[in-house]
C-alpha positions in Angstrom: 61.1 7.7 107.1 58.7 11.1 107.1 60.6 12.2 110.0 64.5 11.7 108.1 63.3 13.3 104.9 61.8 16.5 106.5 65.2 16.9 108.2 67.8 16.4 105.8 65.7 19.2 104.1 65.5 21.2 106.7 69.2 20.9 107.2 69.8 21.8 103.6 67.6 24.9 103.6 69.5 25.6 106.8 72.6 25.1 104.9 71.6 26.8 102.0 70.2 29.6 104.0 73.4 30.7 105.2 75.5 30.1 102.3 75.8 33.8 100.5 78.2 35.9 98.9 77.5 39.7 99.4 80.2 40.5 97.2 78.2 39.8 94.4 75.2 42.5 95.0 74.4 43.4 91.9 75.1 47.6 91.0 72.2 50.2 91.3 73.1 51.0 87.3 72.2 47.4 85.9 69.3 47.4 87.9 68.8 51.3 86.4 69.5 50.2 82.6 67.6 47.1 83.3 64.2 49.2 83.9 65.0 51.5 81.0 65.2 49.3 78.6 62.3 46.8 79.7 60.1 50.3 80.5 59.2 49.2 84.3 59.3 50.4 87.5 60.3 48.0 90.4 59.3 49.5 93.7 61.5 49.2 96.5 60.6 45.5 97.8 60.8 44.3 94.0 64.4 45.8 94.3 65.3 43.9 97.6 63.8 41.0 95.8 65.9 40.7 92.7 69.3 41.5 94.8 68.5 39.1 97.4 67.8 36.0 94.9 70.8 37.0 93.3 72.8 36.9 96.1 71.3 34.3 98.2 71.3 30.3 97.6 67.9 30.0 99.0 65.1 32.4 99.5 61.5 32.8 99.4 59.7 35.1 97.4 55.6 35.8 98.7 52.9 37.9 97.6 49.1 38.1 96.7 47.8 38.5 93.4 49.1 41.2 91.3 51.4 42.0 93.3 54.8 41.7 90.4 55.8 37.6 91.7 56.0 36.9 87.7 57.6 40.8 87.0 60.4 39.4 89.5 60.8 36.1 87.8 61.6 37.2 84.4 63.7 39.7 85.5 65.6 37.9 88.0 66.4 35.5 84.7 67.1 38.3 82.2 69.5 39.8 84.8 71.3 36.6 85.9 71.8 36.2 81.8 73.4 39.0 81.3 75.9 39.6 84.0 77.0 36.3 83.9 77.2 37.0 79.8 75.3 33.6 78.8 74.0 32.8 75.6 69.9 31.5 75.7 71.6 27.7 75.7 74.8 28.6 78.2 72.0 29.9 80.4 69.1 26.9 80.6 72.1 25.0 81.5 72.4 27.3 84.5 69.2 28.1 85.7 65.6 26.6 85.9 62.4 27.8 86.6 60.0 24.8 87.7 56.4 24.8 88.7 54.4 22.0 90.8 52.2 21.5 87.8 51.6 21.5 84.2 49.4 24.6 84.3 51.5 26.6 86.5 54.9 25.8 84.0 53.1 26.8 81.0 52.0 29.9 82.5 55.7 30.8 83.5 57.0 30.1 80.4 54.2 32.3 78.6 54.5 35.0 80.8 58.7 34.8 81.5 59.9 34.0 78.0 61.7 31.4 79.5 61.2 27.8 79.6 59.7 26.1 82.4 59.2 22.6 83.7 57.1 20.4 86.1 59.4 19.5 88.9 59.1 16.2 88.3 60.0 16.0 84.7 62.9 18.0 85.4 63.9 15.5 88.1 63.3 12.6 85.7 60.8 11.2 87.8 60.5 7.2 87.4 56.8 6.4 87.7 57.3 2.8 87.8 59.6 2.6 90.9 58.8 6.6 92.2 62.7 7.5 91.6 64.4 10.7 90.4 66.9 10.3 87.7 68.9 13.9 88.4 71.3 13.8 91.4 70.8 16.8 93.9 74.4 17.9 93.1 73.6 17.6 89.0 71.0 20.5 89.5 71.3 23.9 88.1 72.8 26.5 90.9 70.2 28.5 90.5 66.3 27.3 90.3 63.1 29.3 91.1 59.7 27.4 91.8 56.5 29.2 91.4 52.9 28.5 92.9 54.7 29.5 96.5 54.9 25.6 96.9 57.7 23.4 98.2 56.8 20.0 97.0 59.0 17.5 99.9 58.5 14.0 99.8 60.1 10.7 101.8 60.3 9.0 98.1 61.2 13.1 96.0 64.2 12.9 99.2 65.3 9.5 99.1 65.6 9.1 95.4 67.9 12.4 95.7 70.5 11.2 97.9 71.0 7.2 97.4 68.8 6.4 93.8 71.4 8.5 91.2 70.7 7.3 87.7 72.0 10.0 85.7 73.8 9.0 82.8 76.6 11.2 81.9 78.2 8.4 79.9 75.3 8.8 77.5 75.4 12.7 77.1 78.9 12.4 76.4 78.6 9.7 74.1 76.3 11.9 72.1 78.6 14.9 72.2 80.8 13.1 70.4 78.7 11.9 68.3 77.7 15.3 66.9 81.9 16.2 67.0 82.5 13.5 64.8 79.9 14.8 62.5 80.6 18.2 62.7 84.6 17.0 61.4 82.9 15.1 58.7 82.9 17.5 55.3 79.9 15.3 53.5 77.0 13.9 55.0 74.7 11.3 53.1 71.1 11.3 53.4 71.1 8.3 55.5 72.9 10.4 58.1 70.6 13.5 57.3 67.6 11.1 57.7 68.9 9.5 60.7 69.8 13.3 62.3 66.0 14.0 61.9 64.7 11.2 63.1 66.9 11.8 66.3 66.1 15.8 66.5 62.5 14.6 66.3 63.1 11.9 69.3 64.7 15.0 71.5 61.0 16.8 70.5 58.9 14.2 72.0 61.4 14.1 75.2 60.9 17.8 75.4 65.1 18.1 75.1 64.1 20.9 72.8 67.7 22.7 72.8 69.4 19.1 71.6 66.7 19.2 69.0 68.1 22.6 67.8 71.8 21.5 68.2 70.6 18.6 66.0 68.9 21.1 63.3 71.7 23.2 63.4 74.1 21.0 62.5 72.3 19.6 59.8 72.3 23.5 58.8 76.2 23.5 58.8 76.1 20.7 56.1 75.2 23.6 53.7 72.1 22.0 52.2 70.6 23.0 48.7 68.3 26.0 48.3 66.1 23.9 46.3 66.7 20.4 49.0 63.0 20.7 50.6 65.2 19.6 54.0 66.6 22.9 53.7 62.5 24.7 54.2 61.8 21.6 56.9 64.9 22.5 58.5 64.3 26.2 59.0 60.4 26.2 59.9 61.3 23.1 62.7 64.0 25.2 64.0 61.6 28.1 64.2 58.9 25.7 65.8 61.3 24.9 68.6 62.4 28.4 69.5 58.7 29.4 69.3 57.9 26.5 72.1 60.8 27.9 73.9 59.1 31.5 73.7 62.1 32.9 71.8 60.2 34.7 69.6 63.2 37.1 67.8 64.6 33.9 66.8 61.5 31.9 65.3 60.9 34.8 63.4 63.8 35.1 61.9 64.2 31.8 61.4 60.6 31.3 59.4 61.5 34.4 57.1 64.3 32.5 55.9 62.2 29.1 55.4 59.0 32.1 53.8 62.1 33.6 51.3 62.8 29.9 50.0 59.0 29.4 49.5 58.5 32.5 48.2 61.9 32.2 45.3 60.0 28.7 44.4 56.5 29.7 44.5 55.3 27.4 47.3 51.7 29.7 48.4 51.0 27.3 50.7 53.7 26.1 52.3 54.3 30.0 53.1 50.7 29.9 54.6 51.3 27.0 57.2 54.8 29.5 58.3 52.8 32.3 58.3 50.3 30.5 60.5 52.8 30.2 63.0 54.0 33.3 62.8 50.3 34.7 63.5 50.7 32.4 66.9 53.9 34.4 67.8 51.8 38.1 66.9 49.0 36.7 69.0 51.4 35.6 72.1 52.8 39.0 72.3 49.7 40.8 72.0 50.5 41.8 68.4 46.6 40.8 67.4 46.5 43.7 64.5 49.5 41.6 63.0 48.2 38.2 63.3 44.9 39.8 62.5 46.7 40.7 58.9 48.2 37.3 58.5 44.9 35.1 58.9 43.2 37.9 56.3 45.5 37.4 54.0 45.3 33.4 54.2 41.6 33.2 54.6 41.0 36.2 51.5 43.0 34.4 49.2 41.2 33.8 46.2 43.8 32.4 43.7 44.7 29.4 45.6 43.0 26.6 46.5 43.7 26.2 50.1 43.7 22.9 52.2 41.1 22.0 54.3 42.7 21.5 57.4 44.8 24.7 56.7 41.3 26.9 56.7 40.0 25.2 59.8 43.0 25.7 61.8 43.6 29.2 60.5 40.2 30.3 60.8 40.1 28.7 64.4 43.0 30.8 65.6 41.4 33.7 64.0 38.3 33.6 66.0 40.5 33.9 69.5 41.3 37.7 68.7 38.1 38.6 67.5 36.2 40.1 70.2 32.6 40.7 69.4 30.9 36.8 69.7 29.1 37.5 66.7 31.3 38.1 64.4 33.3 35.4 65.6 30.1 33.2 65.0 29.5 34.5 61.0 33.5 34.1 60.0 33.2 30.1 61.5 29.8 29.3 60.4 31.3 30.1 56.7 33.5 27.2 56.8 30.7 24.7 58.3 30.4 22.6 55.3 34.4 22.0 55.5 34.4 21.5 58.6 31.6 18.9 58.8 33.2 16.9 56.3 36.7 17.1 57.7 38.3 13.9 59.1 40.7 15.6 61.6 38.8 14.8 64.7 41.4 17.7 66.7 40.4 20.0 64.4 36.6 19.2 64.7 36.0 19.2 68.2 38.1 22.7 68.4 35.8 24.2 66.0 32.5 23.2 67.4 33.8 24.1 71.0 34.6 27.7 69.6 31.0 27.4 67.9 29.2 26.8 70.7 31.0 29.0 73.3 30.2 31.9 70.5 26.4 30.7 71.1 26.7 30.7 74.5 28.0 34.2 75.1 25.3 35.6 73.1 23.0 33.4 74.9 21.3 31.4 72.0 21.3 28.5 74.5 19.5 25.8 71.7 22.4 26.5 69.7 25.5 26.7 72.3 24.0 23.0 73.5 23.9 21.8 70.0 27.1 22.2 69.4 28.4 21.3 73.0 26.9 17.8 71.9 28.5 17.5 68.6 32.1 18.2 70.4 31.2 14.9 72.9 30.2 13.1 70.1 33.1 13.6 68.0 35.2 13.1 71.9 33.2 9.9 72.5 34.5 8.6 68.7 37.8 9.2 69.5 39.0 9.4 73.2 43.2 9.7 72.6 42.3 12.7 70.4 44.5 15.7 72.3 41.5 18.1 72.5 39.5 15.8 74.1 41.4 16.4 77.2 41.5 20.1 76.3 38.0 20.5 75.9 35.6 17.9 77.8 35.7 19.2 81.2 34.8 22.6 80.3 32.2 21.1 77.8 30.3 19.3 80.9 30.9 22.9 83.4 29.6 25.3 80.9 26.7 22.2 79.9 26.0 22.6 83.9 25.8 26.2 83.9 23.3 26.4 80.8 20.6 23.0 82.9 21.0 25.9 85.7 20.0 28.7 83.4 17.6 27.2 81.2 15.2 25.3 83.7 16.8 25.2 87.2 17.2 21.9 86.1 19.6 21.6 89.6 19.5 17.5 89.0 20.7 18.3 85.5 23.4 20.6 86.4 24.4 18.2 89.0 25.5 15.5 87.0 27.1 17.7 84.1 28.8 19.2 87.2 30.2 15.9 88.4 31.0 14.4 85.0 33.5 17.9 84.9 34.7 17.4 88.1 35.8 13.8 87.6 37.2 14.4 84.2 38.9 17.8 85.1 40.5 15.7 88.6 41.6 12.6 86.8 43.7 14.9 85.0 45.2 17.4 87.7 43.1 20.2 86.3 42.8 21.5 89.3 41.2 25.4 88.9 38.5 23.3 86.6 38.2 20.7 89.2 38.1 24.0 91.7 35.3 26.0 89.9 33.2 22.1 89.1 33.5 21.6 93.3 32.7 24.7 94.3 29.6 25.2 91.9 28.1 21.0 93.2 28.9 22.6 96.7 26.7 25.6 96.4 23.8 24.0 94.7 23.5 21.3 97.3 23.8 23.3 100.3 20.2 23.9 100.9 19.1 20.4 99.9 21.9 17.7 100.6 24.3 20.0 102.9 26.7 16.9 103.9 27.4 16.5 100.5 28.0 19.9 99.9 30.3 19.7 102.8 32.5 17.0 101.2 32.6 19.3 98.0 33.5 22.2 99.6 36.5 20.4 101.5 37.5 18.9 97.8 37.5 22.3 96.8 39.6 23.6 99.5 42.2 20.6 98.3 42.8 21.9 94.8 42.7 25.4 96.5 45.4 24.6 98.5 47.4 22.6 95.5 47.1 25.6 92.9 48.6 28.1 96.1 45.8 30.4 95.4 45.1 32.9 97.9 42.0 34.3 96.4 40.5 30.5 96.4 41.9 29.2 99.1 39.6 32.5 100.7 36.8 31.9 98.9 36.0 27.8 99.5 36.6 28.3 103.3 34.1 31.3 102.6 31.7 28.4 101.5 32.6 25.9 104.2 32.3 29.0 106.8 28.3 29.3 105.4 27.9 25.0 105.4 28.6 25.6 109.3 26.6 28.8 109.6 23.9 26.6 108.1 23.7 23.4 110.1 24.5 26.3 113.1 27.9 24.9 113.9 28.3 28.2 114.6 31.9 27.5 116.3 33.4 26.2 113.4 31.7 29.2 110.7 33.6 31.5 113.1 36.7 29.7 112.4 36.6 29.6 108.7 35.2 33.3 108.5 38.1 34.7 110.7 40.9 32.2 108.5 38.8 34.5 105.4 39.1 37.4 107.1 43.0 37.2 107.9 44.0 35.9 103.9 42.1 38.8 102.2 43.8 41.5 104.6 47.2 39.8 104.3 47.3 39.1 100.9 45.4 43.3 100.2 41.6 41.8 98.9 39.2 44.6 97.8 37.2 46.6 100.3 34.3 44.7 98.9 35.3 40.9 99.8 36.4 42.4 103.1 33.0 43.8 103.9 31.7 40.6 102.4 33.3 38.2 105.6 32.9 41.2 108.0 29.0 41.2 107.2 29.0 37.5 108.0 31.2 37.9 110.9 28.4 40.2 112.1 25.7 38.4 112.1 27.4 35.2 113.5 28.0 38.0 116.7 24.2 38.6 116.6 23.7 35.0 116.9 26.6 34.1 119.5 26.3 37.4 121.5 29.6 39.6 122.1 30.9 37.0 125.4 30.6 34.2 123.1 32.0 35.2 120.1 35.2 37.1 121.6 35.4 33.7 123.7 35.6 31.4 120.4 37.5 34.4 118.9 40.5 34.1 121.2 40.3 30.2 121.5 41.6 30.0 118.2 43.8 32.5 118.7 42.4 35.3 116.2 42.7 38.1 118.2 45.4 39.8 116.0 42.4 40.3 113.6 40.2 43.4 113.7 36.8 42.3 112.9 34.8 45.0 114.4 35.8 47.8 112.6 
């Protein structure tokens, strides 16, 4: 079964591979105009990049960290919008960036402006019978995957080729649905109230443009200024665009929700848009502007302001204040509220913030005080959303204070694990990365074969994030296990595997030296024969490790 997946994709990448059209190459000038009006540079291979993805039905796109991989993403979608012309809708229908995980997707669509989705949920992965939903000839032409992974499957194959459940009689249905409405000249509030509760159903699915159609068309029904639908309407709108990182559009869509508030008098309500607008300021770097927002919220001395409101604003404050201890003295004003608050999310978000604020300055008593007050409110109630957000880090930096405080290492060893399980049982995988690498270190010296099995868990999530500078750095760690127990054959290996990623993928003089140091001394201990012998076993020899 392995063996028929792997080739039908094979054949298809074949297939792909050779289906181009260099007619299309796109012209030196929109590639010109392109970096005028973004204010960038592409070098040469960024160039081939771009033309190549454009042309091409298939290609891979490499390169270590920093190197301009996301640069090339969000122009490669910026250019194939406009010289096909498409609107932001006409193109998601056309193109999709997808990630293997969670992380990775929200990091695209941070960083591209464009959304971005888990292959799997764009696939419409079944868990209860591990099917796709989306036919192989339903996907978008054009779809970039970042991470440099390739998830293939026997089930991810199968389900493509013989399991279609796509169901294009529902879309259409729904289509014309919303044309009937659109014909209709009055719409009851039944039919409003029925329109939200379907835009809000879209929201949960994450069908956030048939949300918007949704909102929009309630829009066309030309609502009263003074219908609060008409506010809701607006500010949701704005909410949806702002999760689909179109900023231009949230904005303008929350001034016109802020211009109703404003004609009625509605201080608050204008507050909770502002709010948002803050997150917008702070997502594009824009801090002095969110900065101006939260003072104006949090000065207010006219209006009362809800509880929750404060919290929330004066915990998204706290994130674009730099110095730790004035970060501490603006949250410790709101204690009292906060301690008698019953929105548990809220809570736990404030103490976390609390105690990091301790722990950078180093009043350990304090950080671990409220470290403990965030598992106690988690404990109370385990489906709250921070709770996931929060409780592995809580348990590493809980680790990483029993090693500071005491050398507690027995300490730090559970608080370690209890991270490490929590952060694995939900495919956190840099926390579950840093919590493996950190149990295999400490028990190196003491209980070295379980440090090995740590250090092999670490090289996993390594190897599932695609990260070259980890990936290095646990085989580092595996390369000293051997050195240790003086399997010396095996250190070799790992050091050289080192050795080659950090030169391929341009590391810093300094982690270079770092392996080549170890690489000496392993030549000390084998002798020149020995070591050249092992060297070339493993076929290494491209590698310079003597210079």
């Amino acid at each position: 079964k392995m063996y028929e997946a792997e080739k039908y994709i094979a054949e298809r990448i074949f297939s792909l591979s050779n289906d181009y059209n260099k007619d299309s190459v796109i012209s030196s000038n929109i590639l010109e105009n392109f970096e005028k009006e973004n204010n960038i540079k592409f070098n040469n291979e960024q160039l081939h990049a771009i033309q190549e993805a454009l042309i091409n039905k298939f290609l891979v796109i490499t390169g270590g960290p920093g190197t301009g991989k996301t640069t090339i993403i969000k122009s490669i979608t910026k250019i194939y919008q406009q010289i096909n012309n498409y609107s932001p809708y006409e193109l998601e229908r056309h193109l999709a960036l997808l990630a293997p995980t969670g992380r990775a997707s929200k990091r695209i669509t941070e960083q591209s402006l464009f959304p971005s989705y888990t292959i799997h949920r764009f696939l419409k992965w079944n868990k209860e019978d591990d099917t796709f939903n989306i036919n192989e000839n339903k996907i978008s032409p054009v779809a970039l995957t970042r991470e440099e992974q390739l998830l293939l499957t026997s089930s991810f194959n199968t389900s493509l080729k013989d399991k279609i459940n796509f169901d294009k009689h529902n879309i259409e249905k729904n289509d014309n649905e919303q044309k009937t409405l659109k014909k209709n000249e009055i719409i009851d509030n039944n039919q409003v109230e029925n329109l939200f509760q379907t835009a809000l159903e879209y929201e949960k699915n994450l069908e956030y443009y048939k949300a918007i159609d949704i909102y929009n068309l309630i829009l066309d029904k030309e609502l009263n200024e003074e219908d609060k639908k008409l506010v809701y309407t607006y500010t949701k709108l704005g909410m949806l665009y702002q999760k689909l990182s179109n900023y231009k559009k949230a904005l303008n869509l929350y001034k016109k929700a802020i211009e109703i508030c404003v004609l009625k008098n509605e201080t608050i309500k204008t507050y909770y848009i502002y709010s948002q607008i803050a997150k917008i300021y702070k997502a594009i770097f824009k801090n002095d502007l969110a900065k101006e927002i939260y003072n104006k919220i949090l000065n207010d001395k006219k209006n009362m302001l809800p509880n929750d409101l404060r919290i929330e604003t004066t915990n998204d404050y706290v994130e674009i204040i730099n110095e730790p201890k004035y970060a501490i003295e603006i949250l410790l004003k709101i204690k009292n509220i906060v301690d008698n608050s019953e929105n548990i999310d809220l809570k736990i978000e404030y103490y976390y913030k609390l105690a990091t604020g301790f722990d950078d300055i180093d009043d350990i008593s304090k950080a671990k005080e409220y470290y403990f007050k965030c598992l106690e409110h988690i404990n109370n109630d385990k489906n709250s959303k921070n709770s996931v957000k929060y409780t592995g880090s809580i348990y590493y930096n809980l680790g990483n204070i029993s090693l500071y405080e005491s050398k507690n290492n027995e300490k730090a060893y559970e608080y370690f694990k209890l991270s490490l399980k929590f952060e694995s049982q939900n495919n956190n995988y840099e926390e579950a990365y840093f919590a493996s690498i950190n149990l295999g270190k400490m028990l190196l010296y003491k209980r070295s074969n379980e440090a090995y099995i740590y250090f092999k868990e670490a090289i996993s999530y390594a190897n599932k994030l695609n990260d070259k500078f980890y990936l290095a750095e646990s085989q580092l760690n595996l390369g000293d296990y051997f050195y240790f127990i003086k399997n010396d054959e095996e250190a070799l290996k790992c050091f050289l595997l080192v050795l080659s990623i950090a030169i391929k993928n341009n590391f810093s003089n300094e982690n270079i030296e770092n392996v080549k140091s170890r690489l000496k001394d392993l030549k000390i201990r084998l002798g020149e024969e020995k070591f050249s012998f092992i060297a070339n076993k493993n076929e290494l020899r491209g590698i310079d490790y003597n210079e």
